[in-house]
VEXBA-806817 format. One line per 3 residues: number of its first residue (from 1); for each residue x, z, y of N, C-alpha, C, O. Coordinates in steps of 0.2 Angstrom, whole numbers. Layout:
NUM	X/Z/Y/X/Z/Y/X/Z/Y/X/Z/Y ~ ...
//
This chain:
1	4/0/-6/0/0/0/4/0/6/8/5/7 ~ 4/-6/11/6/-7/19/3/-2/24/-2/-4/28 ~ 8/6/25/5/10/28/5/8/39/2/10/44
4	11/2/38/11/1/44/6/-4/45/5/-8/41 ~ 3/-4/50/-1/-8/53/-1/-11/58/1/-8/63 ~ -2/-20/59/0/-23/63/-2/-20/71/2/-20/76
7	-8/-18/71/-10/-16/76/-8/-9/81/-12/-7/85 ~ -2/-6/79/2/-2/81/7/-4/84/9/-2/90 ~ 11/-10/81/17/-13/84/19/-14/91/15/-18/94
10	23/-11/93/25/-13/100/29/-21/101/34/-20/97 ~ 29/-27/105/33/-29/105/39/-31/112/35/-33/117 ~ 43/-31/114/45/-30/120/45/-35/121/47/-40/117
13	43/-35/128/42/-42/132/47/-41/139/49/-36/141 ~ 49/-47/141/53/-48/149/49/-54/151/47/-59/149 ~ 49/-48/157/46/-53/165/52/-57/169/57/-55/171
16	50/-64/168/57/-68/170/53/-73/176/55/-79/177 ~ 48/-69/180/45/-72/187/50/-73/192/51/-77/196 ~ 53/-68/192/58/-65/198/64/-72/195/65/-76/199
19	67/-72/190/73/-77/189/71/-83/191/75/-85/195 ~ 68/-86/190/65/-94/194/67/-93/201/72/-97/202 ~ 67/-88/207/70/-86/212/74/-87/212/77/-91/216
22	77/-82/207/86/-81/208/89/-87/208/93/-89/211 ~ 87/-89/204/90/-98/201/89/-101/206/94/-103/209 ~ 84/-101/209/84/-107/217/89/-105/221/93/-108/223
25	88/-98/222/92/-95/228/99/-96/226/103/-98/231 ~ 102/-96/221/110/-99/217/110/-107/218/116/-109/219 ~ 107/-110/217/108/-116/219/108/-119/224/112/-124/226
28	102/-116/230/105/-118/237/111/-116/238/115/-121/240 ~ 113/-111/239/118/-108/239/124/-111/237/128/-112/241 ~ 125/-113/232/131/-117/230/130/-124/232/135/-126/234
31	125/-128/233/124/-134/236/128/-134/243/131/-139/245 ~ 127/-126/248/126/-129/254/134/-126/252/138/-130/251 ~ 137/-121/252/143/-122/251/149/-127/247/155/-127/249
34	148/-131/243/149/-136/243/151/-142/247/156/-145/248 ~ 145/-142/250/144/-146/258/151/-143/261/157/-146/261 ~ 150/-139/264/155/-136/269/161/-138/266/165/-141/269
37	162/-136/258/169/-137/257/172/-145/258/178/-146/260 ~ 167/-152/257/170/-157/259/170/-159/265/165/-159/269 ~ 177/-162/268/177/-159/274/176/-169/278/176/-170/284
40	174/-173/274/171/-181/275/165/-177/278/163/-180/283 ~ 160/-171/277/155/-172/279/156/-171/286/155/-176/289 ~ 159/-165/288/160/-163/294/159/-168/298/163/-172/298
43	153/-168/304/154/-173/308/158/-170/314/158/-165/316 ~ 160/-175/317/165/-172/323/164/-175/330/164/-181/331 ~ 163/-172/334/164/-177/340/169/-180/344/173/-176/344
46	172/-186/346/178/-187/346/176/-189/353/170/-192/354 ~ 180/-189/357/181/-190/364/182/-196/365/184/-200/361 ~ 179/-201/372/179/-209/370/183/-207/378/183/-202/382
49	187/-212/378/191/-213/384/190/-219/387/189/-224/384 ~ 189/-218/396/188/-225/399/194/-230/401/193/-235/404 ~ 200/-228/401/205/-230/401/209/-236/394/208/-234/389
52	211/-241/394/214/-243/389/221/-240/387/226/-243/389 ~ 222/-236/384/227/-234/383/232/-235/376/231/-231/371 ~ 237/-239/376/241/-241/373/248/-238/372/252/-235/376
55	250/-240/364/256/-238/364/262/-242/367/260/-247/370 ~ 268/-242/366/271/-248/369/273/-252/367/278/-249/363 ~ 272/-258/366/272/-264/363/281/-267/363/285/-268/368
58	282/-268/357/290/-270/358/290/-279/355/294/-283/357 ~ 285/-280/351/286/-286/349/278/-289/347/275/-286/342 ~ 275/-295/350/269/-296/348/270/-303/345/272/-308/348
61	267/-304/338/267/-311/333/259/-313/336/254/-310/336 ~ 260/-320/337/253/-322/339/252/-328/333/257/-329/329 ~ 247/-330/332/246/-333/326/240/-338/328/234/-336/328
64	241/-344/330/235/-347/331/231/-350/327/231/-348/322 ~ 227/-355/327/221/-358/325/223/-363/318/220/-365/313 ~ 232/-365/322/236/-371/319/240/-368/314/245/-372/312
67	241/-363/311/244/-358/308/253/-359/312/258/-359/309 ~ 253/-359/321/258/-358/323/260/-350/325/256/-347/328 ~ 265/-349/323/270/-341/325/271/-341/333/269/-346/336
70	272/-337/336/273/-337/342/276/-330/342/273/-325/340 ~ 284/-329/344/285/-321/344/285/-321/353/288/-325/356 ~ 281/-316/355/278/-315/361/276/-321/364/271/-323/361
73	281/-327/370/276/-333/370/282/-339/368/283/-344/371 ~ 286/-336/361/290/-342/361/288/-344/354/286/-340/349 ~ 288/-350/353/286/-354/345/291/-352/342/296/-353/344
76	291/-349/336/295/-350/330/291/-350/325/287/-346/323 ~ 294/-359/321/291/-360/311/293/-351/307/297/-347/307 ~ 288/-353/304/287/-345/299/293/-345/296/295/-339/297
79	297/-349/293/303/-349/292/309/-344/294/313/-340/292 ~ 309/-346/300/312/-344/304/310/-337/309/312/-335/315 ~ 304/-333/304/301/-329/310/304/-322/309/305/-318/314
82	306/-321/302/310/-314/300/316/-313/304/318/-307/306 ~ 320/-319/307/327/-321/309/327/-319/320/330/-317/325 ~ 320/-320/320/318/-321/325/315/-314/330/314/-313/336
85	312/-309/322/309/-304/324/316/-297/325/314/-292/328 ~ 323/-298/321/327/-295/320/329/-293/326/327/-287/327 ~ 332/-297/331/336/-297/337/329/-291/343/330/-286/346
88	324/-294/343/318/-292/348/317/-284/344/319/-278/347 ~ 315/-283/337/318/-275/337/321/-271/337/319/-266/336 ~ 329/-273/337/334/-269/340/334/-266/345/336/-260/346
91	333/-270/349/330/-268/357/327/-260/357/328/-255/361 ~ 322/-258/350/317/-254/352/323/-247/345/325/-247/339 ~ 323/-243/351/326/-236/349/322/-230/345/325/-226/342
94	315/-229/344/312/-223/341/309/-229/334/312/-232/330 ~ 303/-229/336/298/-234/331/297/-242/333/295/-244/338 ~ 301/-246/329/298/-251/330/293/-253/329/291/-250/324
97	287/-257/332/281/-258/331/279/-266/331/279/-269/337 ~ 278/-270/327/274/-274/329/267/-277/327/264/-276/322 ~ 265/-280/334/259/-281/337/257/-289/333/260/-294/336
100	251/-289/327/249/-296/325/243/-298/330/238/-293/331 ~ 243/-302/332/236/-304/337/236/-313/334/239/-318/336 ~ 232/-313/330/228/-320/327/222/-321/328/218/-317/330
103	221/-326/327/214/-330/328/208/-330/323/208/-331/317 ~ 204/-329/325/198/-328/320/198/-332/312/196/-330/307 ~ 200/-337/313/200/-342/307/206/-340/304/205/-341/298
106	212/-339/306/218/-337/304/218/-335/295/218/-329/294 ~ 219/-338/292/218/-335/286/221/-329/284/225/-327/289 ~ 220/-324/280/222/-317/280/230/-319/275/235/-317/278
109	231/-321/272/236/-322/269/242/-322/273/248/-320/272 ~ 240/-324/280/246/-327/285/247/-321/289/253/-320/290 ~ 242/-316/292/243/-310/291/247/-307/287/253/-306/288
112	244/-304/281/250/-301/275/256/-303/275/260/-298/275 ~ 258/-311/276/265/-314/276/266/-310/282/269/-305/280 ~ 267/-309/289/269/-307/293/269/-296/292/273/-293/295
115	265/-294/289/265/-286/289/270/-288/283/275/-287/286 ~ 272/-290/276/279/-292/273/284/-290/276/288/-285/275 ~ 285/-295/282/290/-294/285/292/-290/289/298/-289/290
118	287/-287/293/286/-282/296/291/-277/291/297/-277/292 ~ 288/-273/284/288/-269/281/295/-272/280/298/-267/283 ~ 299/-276/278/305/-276/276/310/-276/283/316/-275/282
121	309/-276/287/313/-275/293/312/-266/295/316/-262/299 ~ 306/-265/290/305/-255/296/299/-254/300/298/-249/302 ~ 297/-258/302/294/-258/307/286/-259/306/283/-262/303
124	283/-254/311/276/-252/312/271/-261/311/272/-267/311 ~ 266/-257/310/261/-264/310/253/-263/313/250/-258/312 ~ 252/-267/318/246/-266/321/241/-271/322/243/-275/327
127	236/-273/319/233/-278/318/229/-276/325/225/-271/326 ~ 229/-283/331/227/-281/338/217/-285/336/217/-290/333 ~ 213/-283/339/207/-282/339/203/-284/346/206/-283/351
130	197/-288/344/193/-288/350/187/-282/351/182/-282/348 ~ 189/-278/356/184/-272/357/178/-276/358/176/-281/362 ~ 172/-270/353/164/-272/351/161/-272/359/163/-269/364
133	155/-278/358/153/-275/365/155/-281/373/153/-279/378
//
């Protein structure tokens, strides 16, 4: 004979209304610091300047429409443009810099060929831009 009877048994229960909460409140939590830790989010205000202000230009490669070199406003064949760029950087004592200024159609290869040689002489590279607007 089964003196125990189902009808006496306790069984313990947990109230788990309140953890749905906690759970939310931990994952905001981590989402918003998160955030903060990458700092691409941070938006920044950056100062806009009315003045053109430039660095100083020691040597500018012009590149026209006709795939012509031009070191400042003298012609020189690509051939001879590495030969040509040596003497004009010497001149410059901290960073040498040069300035490519082409033509919209310019193919981009003939840029590269020129940041090349840039890169093999030392010297800075600045690809010059028509401001938007």
């Amino acid at each position: 004979m089964d003196i125990r009877s189902k009808r006496h048994k306790k069984q313990a229960e947990m109230h788990n209304s309140a953890l749905n909460d906690i759970l939310f409140i931990l994952l905001l939590f981590f989402l918003i610091v998160s955030t903060l830790a990458n700092p691409n989010v941070i938006k920044l205000s950056v100062p806009k300047g009315t003045s053109n202000t430039k660095a100083k230009q020691t040597v500018v490669v012009s590149i026209d429409q006709n795939r012509d070199y031009y070191v400042g406003t003298r012609r020189v064949p690509f051939e001879r443009l590495k030969d040509s760029l040596v003497p004009a950087l010497a001149n410059e004592n901290l960073d040498p810099t040069i300035v490519i200024n082409a033509e919209k159609s310019v193919p981009v290869e003939d840029i590269v060929n020129v940041m090349e040689i840039a890169n093999k002489l030392g010297a800075k590279v600045v690809l010059a831009t028509k401001r938007p607007g």
